[in-house]
N, C-alpha and C positions, 0 to 999 in steps of 0.2 A: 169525308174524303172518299169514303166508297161511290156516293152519290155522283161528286166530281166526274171519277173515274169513270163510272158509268158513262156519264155526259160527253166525257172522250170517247170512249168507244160509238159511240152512236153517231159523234161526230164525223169520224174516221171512215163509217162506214158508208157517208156519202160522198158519191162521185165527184158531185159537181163542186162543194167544199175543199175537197183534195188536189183538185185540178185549179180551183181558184186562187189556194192559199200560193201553189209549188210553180202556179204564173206570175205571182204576185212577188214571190221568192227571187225569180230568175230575172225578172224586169228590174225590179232592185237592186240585186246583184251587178246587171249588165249598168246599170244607170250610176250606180258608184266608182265600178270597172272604167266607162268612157268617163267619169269624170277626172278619175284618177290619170289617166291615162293624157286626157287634154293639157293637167294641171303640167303635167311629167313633161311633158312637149313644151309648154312655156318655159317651164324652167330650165329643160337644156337651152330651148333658143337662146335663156338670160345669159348663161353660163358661156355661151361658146363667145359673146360679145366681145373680151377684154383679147382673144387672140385674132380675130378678126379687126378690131379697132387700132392695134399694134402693128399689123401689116397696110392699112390703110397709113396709118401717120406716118411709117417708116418711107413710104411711097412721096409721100408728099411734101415730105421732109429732105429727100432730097434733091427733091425738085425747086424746092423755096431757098435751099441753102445756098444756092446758084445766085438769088435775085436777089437774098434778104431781104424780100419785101413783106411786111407784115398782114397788107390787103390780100395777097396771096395765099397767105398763111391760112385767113382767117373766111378768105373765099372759097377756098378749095376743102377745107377740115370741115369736118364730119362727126357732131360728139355724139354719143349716145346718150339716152335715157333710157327708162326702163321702170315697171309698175310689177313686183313680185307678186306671185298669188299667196294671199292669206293663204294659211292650214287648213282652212275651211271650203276656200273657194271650191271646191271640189264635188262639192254639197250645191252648190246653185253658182254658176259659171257667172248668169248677171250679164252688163255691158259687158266681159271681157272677150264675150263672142262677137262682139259688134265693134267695140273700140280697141284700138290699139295701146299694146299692153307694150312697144318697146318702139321709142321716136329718136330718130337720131336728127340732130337739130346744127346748124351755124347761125355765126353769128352776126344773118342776114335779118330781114323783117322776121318776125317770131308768129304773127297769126294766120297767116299761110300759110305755114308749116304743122301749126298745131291743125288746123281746119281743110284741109287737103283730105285727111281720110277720112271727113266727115258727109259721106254720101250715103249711108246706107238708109235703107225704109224703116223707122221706126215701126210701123203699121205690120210689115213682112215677119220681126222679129217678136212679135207679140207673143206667140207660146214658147217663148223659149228653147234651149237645144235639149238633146235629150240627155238630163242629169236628175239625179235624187229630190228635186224639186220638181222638178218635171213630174214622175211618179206619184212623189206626194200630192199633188195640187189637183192634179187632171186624172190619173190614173187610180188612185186609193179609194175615191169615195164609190168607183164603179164595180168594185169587191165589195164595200161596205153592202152596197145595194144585192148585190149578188148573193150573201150571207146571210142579210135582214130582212128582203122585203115578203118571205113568206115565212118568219120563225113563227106567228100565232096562226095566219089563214092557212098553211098548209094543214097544221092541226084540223083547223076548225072544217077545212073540202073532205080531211081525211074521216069525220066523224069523232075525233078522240079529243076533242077539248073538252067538255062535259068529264069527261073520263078522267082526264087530267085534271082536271081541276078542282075534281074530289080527292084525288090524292093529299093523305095528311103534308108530305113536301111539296104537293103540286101548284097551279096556280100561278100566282104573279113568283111564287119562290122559282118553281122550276123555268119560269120567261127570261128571271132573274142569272139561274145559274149559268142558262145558255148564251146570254149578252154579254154576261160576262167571260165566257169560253171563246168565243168568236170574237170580243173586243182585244180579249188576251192575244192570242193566236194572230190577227192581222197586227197588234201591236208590234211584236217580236219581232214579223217578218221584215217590218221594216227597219223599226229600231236596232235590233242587233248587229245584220249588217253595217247602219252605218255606225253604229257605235264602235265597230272593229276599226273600220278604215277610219273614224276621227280618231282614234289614239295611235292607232299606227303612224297616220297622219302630225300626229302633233297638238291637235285640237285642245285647247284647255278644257279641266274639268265641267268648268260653269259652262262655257259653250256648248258642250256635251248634250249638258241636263237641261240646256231651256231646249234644243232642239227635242230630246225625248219626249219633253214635256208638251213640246209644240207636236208633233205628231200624235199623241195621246188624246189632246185637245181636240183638232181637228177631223181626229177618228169619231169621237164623240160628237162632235156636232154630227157627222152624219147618220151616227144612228140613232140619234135623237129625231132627227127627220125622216127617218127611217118607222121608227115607233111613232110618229103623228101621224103618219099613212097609216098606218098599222092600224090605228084605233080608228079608221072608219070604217072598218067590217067591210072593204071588198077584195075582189079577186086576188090571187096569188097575182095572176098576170097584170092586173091593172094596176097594183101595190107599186110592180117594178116597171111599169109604163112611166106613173106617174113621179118615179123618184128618179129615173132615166131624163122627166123633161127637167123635172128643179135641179138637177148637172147639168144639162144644158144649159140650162139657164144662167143660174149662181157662177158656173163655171168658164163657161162662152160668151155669151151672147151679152149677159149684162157687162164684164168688165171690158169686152169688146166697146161696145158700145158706151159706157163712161170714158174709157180713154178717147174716144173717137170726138166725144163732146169737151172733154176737157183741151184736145189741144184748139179748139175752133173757139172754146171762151179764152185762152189763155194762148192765142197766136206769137208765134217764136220763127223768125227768121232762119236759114238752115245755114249750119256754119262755112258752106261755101260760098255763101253769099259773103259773111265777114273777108274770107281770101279774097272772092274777084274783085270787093271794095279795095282792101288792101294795097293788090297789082294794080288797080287803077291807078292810086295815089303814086307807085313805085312808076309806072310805066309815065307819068305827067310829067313826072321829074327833068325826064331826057326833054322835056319841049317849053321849062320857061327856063331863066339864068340861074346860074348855078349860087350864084350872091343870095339870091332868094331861098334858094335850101338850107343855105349855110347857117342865113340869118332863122328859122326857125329852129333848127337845128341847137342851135347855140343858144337861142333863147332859152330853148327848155333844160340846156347840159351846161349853164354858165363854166363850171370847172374846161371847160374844153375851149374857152372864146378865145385866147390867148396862143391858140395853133397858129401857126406861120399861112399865112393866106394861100389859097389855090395856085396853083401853076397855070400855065396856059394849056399841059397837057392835061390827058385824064389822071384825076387823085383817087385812090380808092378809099378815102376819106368823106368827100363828097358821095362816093357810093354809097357808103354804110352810113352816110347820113342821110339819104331821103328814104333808105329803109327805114332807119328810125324812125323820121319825120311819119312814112306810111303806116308804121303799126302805132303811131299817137291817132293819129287825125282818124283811128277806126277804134279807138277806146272805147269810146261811148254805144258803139254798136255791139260790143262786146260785152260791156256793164251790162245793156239789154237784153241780150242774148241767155246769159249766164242769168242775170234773174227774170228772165222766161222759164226756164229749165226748172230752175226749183221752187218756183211755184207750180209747175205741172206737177213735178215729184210729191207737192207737200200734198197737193188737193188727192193726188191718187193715191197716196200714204194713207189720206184719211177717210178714203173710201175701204181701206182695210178692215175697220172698225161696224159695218154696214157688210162687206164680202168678206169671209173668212178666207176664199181661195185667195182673195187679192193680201189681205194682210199677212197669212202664212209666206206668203213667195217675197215681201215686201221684208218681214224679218227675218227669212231666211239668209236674202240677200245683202243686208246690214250687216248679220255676224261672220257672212262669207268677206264682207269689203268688197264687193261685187257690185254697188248699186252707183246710181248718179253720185252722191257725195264722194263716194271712193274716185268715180271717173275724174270728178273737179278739183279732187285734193290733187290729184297725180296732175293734172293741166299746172294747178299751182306750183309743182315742185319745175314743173319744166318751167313755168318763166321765173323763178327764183334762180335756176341753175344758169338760164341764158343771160340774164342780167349780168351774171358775173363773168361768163364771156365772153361778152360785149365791152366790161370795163378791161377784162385783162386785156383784149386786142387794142382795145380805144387807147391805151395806155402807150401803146406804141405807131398807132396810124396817128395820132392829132402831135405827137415829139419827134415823128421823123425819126425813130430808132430805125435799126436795123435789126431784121429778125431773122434768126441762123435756125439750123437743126434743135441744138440745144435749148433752145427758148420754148421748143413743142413741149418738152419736159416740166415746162411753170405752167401749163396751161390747167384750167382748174377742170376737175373728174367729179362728173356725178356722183352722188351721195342720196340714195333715195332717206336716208335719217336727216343727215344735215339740211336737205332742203326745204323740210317742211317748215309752211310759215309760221 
């Protein structure tokens, strides 16, 4: 124990140790603070939806109780969705800085709606925003280096390794106590903090401990490649030249460049492409005969063939059915679409296993519910939720009901539990 303590004090007594741990402190801090802070902001925008959504329907409602006309109803309404942040997400944001975490949707064509906010640069979004992952991934191993890359050659410039290493505890023991002081000490600074805000947070235990674990892990890789510099006997300064490039590297350049190569083997359409296909199909509509829509339409919805035929005027039946018709006739570019996406995901998942920085951010984002699968699960619950929608209004456009105020009250309410498939 004296030894230890020793080992603290000497630690304590350099500058640039003090100054790297209490930046390394404050980064982490600030990166939990804005994540907490993001998550906080999702969650009111969720929360304020249901008095917002209650003024819109009341608006519309009695504008349609005028017409009872259910096309109205079902043209003009506006439902929400909504994608809650895990406990976690706070820890690594993920797509929900790129995707949209709350879709208000009718029960018009459904893939133009989903695929509208689908414009941003995957390529732009590559180092992610600045959150606990962030820090971890990009920022932690550049302390590691800052701490390790002169613990033997500083010795050995200053003359005292020989010296050292005649010490009865000296040697590989005292190399030993110090890696393990400086492993301890960047461990805490990060871990603790977030250990605070996952329980405050909600975070379950096991979540907790594989992140701990994960950061522990990943501290250790680099000062394990910190010690393989080490043992070629050169300069302090060249130690931290050269551990300076393999972050570059490990950390930049190469998963830059794997993602760069995986989407050019694994090309994927961009989801506005699926919309403007969509609006085509929607927009064709108005220029062949309406018998034509009807009949596709009815093909694929037999329950509904039995509708009283078109009028001469406009039906908003025939509306909402060459919307139908347009989000069928784009299925299949969407089948492709979606398994584009996750084989990009799975090849760059398995580059984790080869890049530690790729795989750390890769499982971080998993137990946040922040990654592609989390984005695709929530697309699923929105057309699980539209489907039904679609039948509650179709229920009344293809029978010619009449649809009043009161009937906005049948209309079916998102349920981010109930919708999953």
């Amino acid at each position: 124990m004296t030894l230890w303590m020793h080992e603290v004090r000497l630690l304590l007594r350099q500058r640039l140790t003090l100054v790297a741990l209490a930046l390394l402190a404050l980064l982490t801090v600030a990166a939990i603070g804005a994540g907490l802070a993001e998550v906080a902001r999702q969650r009111a925008a969720i929360a304020a939806i249901p008095a917002a959504q209650s003024e819109d329907i009341a608006a519309i409602a009695a504008y349609v109780d005028r017409s009872k006309d259910a096309g109205s109803a079902a043209y003009y309404s506006f439902h929400p969705t909504w994608d809650s942040p895990a406990p976690l997400a706070f820890a690594a944001l993920g797509m929900r800085d790129v995707s949209p975490y709350i879709l208000r949707v009718r029960a018009l064509g459904l893939e133009a709606q989903i695929y509208d906010g689908d414009t941003f640069n995957p390529e732009l979004a590559l180092p992610g925003r600045f959150d606990f992952a962030f820090v971890l991934v990009f920022l932690a191993p550049l302390f590691v280096i800052a701490l390790f890359h002169d613990l033997v050659s500083s010795e050995r410039e200053a003359g005292r390794q020989r010296t050292l290493d005649a010490l009865p505890r000296g040697g590989k023991r005292l190399r030993r106590r110090r890696s393990l002081l400086r492993f301890a000490l960047l461990w805490g600074v990060l871990a603790i903090p977030f250990a605070v805000a996952a329980v405050a947070s909600g975070v379950g235990a096991l979540a907790i401990a594989i992140v701990v674990l994960l950061i522990a892990a990943y501290l250790l890789f680099w000062i394990a490649m910190a010690a393989l510099v080490g043992r070629l006997r050169w300069s302090s300064v060249t130690n931290a030249a050269t551990l300076a490039a393999c972050w570059l590297v490990l950390v930049l350049v190469v998963p830059t460049l794997a993602n760069v190569l995986i989407n050019r083997a694994i090309p994927v359409d961009q989801g506005a492409e699926i919309a403007l296909a969509q609006r085509d199909k929607v927009n064709r509509a108005w220029d062949i005969p309406r018998e034509e829509t009807m009949a596709r339409f009815y093909a694929s919805h037999p329950e509904w063939a039995k509708s009283a035929p078109l009028p001469p005027k406009f039906h908003y039946k025939w509306y909402f059915a060459f919307h139908q018709v347009g989000d069928e006739s784009v299925a299949e570019q969407v089948r492709a679409y979606r398994e584009g996406l996750e084989r990009r995901d799975a090849t760059a998942r398995s580059l984790g296993w080869a890049l530690p920085s790729v795989g750390v951010q890769a499982l971080l984002s998993r137990l946040a519910e922040t990654d592609l699968r989390a984005q695709l699960a929530y697309q699923d619950r929105v057309r699980a939720f539209h489907g039904k929608l679609r039948q509650f209004y179709y229920s009344y456009l293809f029978t010619d009901q009449p649809f009043g105020k009161a009937n906005f009250d049948k209309a079916p309410a998102f349920d981010p539990v109930a919708e999953n498939p």
